[in-house]
N, C-alpha and C positions, 0 to 999 in steps of 0.2 A: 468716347475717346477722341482723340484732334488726331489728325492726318488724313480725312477722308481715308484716297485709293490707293496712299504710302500706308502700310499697315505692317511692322516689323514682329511679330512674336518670337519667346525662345521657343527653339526645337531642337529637337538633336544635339548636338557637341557644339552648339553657341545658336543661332537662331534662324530665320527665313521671314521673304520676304511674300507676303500673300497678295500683297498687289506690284505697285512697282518696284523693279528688280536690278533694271540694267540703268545707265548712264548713256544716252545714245549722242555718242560723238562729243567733240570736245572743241572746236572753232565754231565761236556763233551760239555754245550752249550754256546759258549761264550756271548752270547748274555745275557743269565742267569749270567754269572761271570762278565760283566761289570757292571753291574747294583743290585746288589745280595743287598750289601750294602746301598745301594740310596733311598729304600722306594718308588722305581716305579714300583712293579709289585703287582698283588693280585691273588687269586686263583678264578678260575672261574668255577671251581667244582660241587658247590654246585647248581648253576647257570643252568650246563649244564644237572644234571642228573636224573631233574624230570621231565622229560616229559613226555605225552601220546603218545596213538598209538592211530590213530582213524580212524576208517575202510570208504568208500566211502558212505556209508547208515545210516553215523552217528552213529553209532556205537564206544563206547570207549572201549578196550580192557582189559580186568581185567587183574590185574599187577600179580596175580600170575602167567599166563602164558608169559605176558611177557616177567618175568622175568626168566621165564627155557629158552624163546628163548635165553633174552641176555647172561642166563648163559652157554647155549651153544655156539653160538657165541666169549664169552669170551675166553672160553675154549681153543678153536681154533686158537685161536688170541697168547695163552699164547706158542704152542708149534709149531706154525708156522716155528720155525728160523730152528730146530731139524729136520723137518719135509720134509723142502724147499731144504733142502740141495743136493740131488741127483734128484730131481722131474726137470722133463723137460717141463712141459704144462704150462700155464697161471695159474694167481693168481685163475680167473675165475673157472676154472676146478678143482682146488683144495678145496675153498670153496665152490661149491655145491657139490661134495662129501663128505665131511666130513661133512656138514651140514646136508644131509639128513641121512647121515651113523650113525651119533649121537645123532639125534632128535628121534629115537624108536618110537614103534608102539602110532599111536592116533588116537582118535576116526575123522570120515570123517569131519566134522566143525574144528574142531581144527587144524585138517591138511591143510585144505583152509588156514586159518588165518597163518598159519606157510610159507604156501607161502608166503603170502601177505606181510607179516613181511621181509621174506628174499629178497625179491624182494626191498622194502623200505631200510634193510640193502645195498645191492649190491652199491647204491644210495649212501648212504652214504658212502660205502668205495672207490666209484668215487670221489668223492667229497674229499678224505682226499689223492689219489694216482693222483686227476689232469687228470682221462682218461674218455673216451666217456663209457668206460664197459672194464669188468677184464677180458674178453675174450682176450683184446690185452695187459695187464701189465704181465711183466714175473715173475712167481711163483717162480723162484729162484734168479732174480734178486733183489724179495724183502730184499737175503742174503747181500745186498751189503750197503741198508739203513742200519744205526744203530741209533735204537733210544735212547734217550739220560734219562737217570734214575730222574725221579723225573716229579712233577706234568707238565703235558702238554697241561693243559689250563689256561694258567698263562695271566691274562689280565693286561692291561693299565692303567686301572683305567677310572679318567676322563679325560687323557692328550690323549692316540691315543701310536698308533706305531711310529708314529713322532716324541717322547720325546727320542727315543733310540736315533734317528738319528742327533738329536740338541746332546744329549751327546756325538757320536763319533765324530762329526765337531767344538765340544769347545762351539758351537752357545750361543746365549743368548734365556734361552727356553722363555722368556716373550714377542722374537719377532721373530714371526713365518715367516719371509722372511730372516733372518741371516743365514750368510752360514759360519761359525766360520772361522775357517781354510782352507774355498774354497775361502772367499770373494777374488774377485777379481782373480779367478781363474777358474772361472764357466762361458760357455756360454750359451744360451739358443738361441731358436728359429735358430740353426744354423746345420740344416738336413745336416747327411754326405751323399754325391754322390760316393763318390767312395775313396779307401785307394791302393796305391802302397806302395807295401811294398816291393820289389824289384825297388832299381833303379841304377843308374852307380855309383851313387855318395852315396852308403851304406844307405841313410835315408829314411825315411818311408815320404812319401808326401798325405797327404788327402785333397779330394778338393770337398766342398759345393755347395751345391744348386744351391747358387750365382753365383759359379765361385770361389769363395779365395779359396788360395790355402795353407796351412799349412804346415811347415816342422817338421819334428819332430824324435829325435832318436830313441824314443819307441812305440809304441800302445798298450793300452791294451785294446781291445774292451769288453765289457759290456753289447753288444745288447742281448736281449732274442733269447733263442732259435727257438721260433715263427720269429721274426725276420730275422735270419740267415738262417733261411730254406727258408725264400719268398723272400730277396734279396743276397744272397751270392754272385750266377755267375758274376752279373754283379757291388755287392759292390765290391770287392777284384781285385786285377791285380798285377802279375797273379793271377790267378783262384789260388784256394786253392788245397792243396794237395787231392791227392785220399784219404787216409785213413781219413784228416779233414771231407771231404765229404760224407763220410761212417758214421760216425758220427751224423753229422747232418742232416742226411737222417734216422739214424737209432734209435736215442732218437725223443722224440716225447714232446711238449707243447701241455698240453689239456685245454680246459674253464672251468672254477668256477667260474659263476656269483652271485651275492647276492642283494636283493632286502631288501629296510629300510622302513618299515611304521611305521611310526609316528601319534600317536592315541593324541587325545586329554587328554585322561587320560589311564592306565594302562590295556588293552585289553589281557585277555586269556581263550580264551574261552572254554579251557579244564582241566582248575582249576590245574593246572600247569605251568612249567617253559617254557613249547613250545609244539608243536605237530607233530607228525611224519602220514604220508600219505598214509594209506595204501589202493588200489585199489581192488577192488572185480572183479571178471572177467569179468563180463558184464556191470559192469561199463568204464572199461578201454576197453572193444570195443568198446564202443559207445562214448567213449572221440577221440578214434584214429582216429573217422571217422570226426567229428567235429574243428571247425576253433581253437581252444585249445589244439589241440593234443599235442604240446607242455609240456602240462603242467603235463606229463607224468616225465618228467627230475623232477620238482620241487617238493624234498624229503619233505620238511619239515619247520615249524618256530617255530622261539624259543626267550624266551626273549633276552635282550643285558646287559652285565653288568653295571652297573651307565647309565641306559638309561631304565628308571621304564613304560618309554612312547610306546616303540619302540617293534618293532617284525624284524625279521632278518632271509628271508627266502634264501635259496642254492637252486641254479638250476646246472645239470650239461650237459656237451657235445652237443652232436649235437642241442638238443633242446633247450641248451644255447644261441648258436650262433644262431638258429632260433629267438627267444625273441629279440636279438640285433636289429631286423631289422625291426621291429616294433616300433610302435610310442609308447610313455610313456602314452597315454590315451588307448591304446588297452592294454596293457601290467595291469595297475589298471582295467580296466575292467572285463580282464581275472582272476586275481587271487580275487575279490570280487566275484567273481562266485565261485572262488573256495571254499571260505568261506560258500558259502550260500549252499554249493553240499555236505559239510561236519560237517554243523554244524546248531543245531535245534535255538540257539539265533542269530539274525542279529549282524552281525558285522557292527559297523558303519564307514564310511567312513575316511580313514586316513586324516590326517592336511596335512601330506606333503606323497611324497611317491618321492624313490631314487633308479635305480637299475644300476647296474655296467655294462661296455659293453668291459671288457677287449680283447675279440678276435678281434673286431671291431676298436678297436684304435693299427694303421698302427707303434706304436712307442713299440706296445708288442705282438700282435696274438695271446694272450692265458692267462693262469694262472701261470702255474709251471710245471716244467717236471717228467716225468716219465721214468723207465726204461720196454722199451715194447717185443714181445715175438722176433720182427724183428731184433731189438737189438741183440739178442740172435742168430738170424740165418746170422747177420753179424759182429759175433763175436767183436762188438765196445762196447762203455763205456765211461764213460762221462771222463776218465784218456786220450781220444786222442781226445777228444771234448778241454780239458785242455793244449796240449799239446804246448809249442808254437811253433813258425816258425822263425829261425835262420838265423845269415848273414853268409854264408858258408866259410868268411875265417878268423873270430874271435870267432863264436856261438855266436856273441851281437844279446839279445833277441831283433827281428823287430814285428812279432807281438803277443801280446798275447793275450790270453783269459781268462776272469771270468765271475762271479753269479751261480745262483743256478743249473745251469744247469751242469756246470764243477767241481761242485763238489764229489764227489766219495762216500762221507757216507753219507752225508748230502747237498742231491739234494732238491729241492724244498720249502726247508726253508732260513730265512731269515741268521739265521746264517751257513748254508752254504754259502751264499754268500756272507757272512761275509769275512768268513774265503778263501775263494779263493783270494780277494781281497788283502788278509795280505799275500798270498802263492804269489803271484806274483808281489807286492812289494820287497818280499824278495829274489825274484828270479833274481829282477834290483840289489841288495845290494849285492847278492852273485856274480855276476858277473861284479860290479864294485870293490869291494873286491880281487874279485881274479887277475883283470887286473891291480889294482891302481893307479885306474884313479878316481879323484874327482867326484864326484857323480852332 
């Protein structure tokens, strides 16, 4: 199939997205400026922001403390960029001191539940940076994302993240196998073996599965960074430069899986838009010691927008990848447990149930990248993850690199990897440009 980590199937009462979901922001994103005009985006705001917190003993959390937690939280969030700018530690390290340093004195219950909350926060800001826990994303490499001004849960509607992709290919969005402007230019099922990108005769030779062998002036590889870290040594010849290597040893692809249940009729059972997880001590000891430990990663569910049926729960990192390896009946069994451990009304059985196993499939090993603290102590960055590899006696680009990983502002989103794509295009144009030589 084409879209890599945009991956739209039907489901439910029109479809979902299994990988990306949202639109984040809209000044500076071009993904928002292709489309601004077109009547395919809606806000998912309203959607996202009423949720519960509900403690492990069933317990709902009264929104007035809540909400000084999120208003602290926020807080934090607002002077981060100010803040980050000379700090050396983890994301990790930064938010639990400020979080406790600003949360002031509370009575002993309150302060439990303030864990509990931050602990279910932490989750969630896994979940939006792509890492196992903020103890490895680097606190001042958050300086290097810039996020983009304007609303950043901007949904689909009922078409999917798929309709972006049918508008940049020309496609015909009414037949979901048109590849517009690829047709005829797209293979599939044809696994690369190996890419020389030095040979005697200046061209770049890649040779399949099969055996065929491909000639070709340029490459611009596209594998994930998951990818490029479990085959590099042996895809490329030669081996990649030392500092490519440093690179991709030093950025890091973590899991975001997301599970779909699909209820017969409209399920929430916290008289809200979804519900957040919070663990009481001795609840989560005695989860840890049981065949659900797992279910320690999975922060939360919440409804879907144009999907009135559906609940939409985030697991992240290592207990991500644990869920993977599990069969889809252990997996629904687990989280109706969960149901039943958090909540006094039975939830009844979903219609269908669908969850994602992005580390597990060998064509991505992960979600999205992050910039982590190793990063930092191997002075790399996704500008030499980017860079490309030269024929040393013209500089005619031989191989290059995109997606979201090589992008510098805007790593882990869809339009970063957008916009890599248009940087290295332009990189063949500047360079037949300057040689003038037909393109």
């Amino acid at each position: 199939r084409y879209g890599g980590r945009i991956h739209t199937i039907p489901f439910a009462d029109n479809v979902v997205d299994l990988g990306a979901q949202w639109c984040h922001g809209e000044k500076g994103n071009v993904v928002y400026e292709l489309t601004r005009d077109l009547d395919m985006l809606a806000s998912a705001h309203d959607q996202l922001g009423g949720y519960s917190f509900v403690r492990s003993n069933r317990e709902v959390i009264n929104g007035t403390l809540t909400a000084k937690f999120k208003t602290i939280v926020s807080n934090i969030e607002s002077k981060i960029y100010e803040e980050l700018e000379d700090y050396e530690g983890s994301l990790g390290t930064y938010l639990t001191e400020s979080f406790w340093s600003d949360l002031g004195p509370l009575g002993k219950e309150d302060k439990t539940v303030a864990r509990e909350f931050f602990e279910n926060y932490k989750k969630m800001q896994c979940s939006m940076d792509g890492s196992d826990h903020l103890f490895e994303v680097s606190g001042k490499g958050q300086l290097e994302y810039w996020d983009c001004e304007g609303d950043h849960n901007l949904n689909w509607k009922d078409k999917g993240y798929r309709s972006f992709l049918q508008l940049l290919m020309k496609a015909d969005s009414n037949d979901t196998t048109d590849l517009g402007v690829l047709r005829k230019h797209t293979r599939y099922n044809s696994h690369v073996e190996n890419i020389k990108w030095q040979t005697q005769e200046g061209n770049v030779r890649i040779r399949l599965w099969n055996g065929e062998l491909i000639e070709a002036d340029h490459v611009i590889c596209t594998a994930s960074l998951g990818v490029l870290k479990e085959t590099h040594p042996k895809l490329f010849t030669p081996p990649l430069p030392n500092a490519k290597c440093r690179a991709i040893d030093g950025l890091k692809l973590g899991t975001v899986d997301k599970f779909f249940l699909e209820f017969k009729e409209p399920f929430a059972p916290a008289n809200g838009t979804g519900f957040s997880l919070l663990w009481r001590e001795e609840d989560l000891l005695a989860l840890r010691n049981s065949e659900y430990f797992w279910l320690e990663g999975l922060f939360g569910f919440y409804c879907v927008s144009y999907q009135p049926r559906l609940l939409e729960g985030w697991i992240i990192g290592a207990y991500a990848r644990h869920m993977e390896t599990l069969t889809e009946a252990e997996v629904i069994k687990a989280v109706l447990w969960l149901f039943r451990k958090f909540f006094t009304n039975e939830a009844p059985t979903p219609v269908r149930f669908l969850r994602t196993r992005w580390h597990s499939n060998p064509n991505f090993r992960g979600s999205y990248s992050f910039r982590t603290m190793y990063a930092e102590e191997l002075r790399i960055g996704s500008a030499d993850l980017a860079t490309p590899l030269l024929d040393a006696k013209d500089d005619r680009p031989l191989l290059q690199f995109a997606g979201e990983a090589t992008s510098t502002h805007h790593y882990s989103t869809v339009h970063g990897a957008v916009e890599s794509g248009w940087r290295e295009a332009q990189r063949l144009r500047d360079f037949y440009q300057a040689h003038k030589a037909p393109l």
